[in-house]
N, C-alpha and C positions, 0 to 999 in steps of 0.2 A: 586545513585541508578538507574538501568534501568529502564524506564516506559513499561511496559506490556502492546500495546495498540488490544484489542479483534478487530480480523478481521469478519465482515458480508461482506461474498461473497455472492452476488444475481444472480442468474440465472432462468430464466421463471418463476422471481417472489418467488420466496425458496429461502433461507439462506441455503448453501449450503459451500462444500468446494471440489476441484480439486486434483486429482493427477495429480504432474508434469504438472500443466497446462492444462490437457485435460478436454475438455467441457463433450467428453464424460466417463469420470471417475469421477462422479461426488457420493458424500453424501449427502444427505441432512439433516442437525442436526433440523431445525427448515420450517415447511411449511409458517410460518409469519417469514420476516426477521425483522418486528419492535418488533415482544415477543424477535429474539435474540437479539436487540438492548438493549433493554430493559433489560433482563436477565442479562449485563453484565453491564450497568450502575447502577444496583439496588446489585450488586456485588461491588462496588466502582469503575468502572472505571470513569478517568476523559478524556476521550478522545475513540469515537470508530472509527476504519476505515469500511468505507465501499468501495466496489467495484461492479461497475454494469459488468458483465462478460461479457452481452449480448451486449450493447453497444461498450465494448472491441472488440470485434471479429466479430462484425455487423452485426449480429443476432436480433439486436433489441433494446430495452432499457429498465430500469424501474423507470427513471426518479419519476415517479409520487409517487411510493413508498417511494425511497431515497428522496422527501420533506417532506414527509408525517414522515419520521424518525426524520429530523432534525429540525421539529418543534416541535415534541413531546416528544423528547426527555430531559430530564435536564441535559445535558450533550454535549461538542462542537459534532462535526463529522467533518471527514475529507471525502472526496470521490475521485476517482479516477474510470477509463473505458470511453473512447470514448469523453474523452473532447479534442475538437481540434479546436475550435472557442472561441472568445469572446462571443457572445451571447450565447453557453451553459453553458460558467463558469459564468457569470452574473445572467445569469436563477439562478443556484446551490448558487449562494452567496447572493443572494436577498432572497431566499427562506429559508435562516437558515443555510446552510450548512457555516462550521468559516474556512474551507481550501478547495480549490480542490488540486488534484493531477496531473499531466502531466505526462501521463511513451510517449507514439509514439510519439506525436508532440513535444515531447522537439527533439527527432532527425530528426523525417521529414520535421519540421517545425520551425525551431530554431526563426523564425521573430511571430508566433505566440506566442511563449514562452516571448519572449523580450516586447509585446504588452498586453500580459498577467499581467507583473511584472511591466509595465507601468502603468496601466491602474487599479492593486489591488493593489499594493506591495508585497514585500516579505514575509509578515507574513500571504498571503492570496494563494502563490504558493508554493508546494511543487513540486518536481520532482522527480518519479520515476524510476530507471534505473535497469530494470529485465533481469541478464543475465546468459549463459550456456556458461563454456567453456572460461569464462572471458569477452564476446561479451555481447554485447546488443541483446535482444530480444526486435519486435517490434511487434504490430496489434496481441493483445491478443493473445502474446507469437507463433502465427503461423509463424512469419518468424524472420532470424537471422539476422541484421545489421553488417554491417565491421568495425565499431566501438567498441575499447575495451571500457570495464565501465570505469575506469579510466581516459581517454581522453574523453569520452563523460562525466562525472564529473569534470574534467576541464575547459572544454567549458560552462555548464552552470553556474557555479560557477563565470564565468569572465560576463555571462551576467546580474549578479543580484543574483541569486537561493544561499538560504543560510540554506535551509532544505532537506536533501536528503533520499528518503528511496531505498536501494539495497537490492536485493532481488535475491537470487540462486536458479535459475529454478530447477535446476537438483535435491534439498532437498525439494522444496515445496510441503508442503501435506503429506510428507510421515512419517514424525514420525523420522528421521534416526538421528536427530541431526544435529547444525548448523556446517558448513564446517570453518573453524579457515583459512582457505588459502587466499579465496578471499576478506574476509573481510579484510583482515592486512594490504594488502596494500592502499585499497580504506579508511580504518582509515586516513592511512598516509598521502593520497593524498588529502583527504578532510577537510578544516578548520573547516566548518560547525555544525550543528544537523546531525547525523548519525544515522538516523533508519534501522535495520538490519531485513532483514527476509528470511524464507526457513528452513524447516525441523527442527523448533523447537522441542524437545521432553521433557526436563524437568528443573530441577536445574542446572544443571551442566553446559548449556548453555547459562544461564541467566549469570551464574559464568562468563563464557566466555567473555559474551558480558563485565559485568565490569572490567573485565584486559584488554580489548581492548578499555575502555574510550568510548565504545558505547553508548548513551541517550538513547535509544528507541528501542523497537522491534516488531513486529506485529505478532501477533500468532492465528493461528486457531486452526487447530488439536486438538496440545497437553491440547489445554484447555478445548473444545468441549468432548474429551474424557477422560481427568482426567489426562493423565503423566504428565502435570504441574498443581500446584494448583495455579489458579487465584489471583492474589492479587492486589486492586486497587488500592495502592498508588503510 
């Protein structure tokens, strides 16, 4: 069965959600991002992701929140945005947070990622690999990398990384339903936990993800606004 994991994206402090990425295409579902935390563990989830936007794209951070989440919460968290050191993923995992994420530094910094998985293990890094077009997007989706997902899921997969979440820029936020193209082969290519995300809109996607031997999927939108019903097992 797929895991349904509820996405809290933070921006200027909101639980918010992006079209296609843009900072300024933004909703706000929730002014507290610990009530949507909250909201969706007290729904059954066993697992919520969050994302600090503003750290992403360096604007900012909201560190102080995202602790504030995963200590209060009864439920793990995973986090992801602007983690590109050991000392902020220490900060994040000292503080409650049971995963960070790497989506940039797993490619601008491959020796950070490898000191990362040294230094936590692999049940403490995940890797993100957000792309358009089959390419990596890097620094909160503003710029494109010459890396296809595929080879940069490769490359970390050889350095340790055995949790992966991919994600299509080009679907995210928008409701359209997940794209069956680029996931089939990054299926193929990766041994690993495969978290999928982008443009979820209901059942019929979820259906997707299990013929694809998918584990996991992150969803905002569809859930935030009812085309999928939540389910926390």
């Amino acid at each position: 069965m797929v895991q349904i994991i509820p996405c809290v994206d933070i921006q200027r402090g909101r639980a918010v959600r992006l079209y296609k990425g843009d900072p300024k295409l933004e909703t706000v579902y929730f002014d507290s991002p610990l009530e949507a935390a909250q909201h969706w563990a007290n729904l059954g989830a066993k697992l919520v992701h969050l994302v600090d936007l503003d750290a992403a794209t360096g604007a900012g951070e909201n560190r102080a929140i995202i602790l504030e989440i995963a200590q209060k919460l009864p439920v793990p968290v995973e986090v992801g945005g602007g983690i590109r050191n050991l000392e902020t993923a220490q900060e994040l995992l000292s503080g409650g947070v049971s995963r960070i994420i790497i989506g940039t530094a797993a490619i601008t910094n491959p020796e950070f990622l490898a000191a990362a998985l040294l230094e936590f293990g692999a049940e403490k890094v995940v890797v993100s690999l957000d792309a358009k077009d089959g390419l990596v997007a890097i620094k909160g989706w503003a710029e494109q990398s010459t890396q296809t997902a595929v080879d940069a899921a490769a490359r970390v997969w050889d350095v340790g990384v055995r949790t992966l979440i991919y994600t299509d820029i080009a679907r995210d936020g928008t409701l359209e339903g997940l794209n069956p193209e680029p996931l089939k082969p990054m299926r193929s290519a990766w041994a690993g936990e495969l978290i999928a995300g982008g443009g979820v809109r209901d059942e019929r996607d979820i259906a997707l993800l299990e013929n694809l031997s998918i584990e996991g999927v992150i969803v905002g939108r569809a859930i935030y606004e009812g085309t999928l019903q939540f389910r926390g097992a």
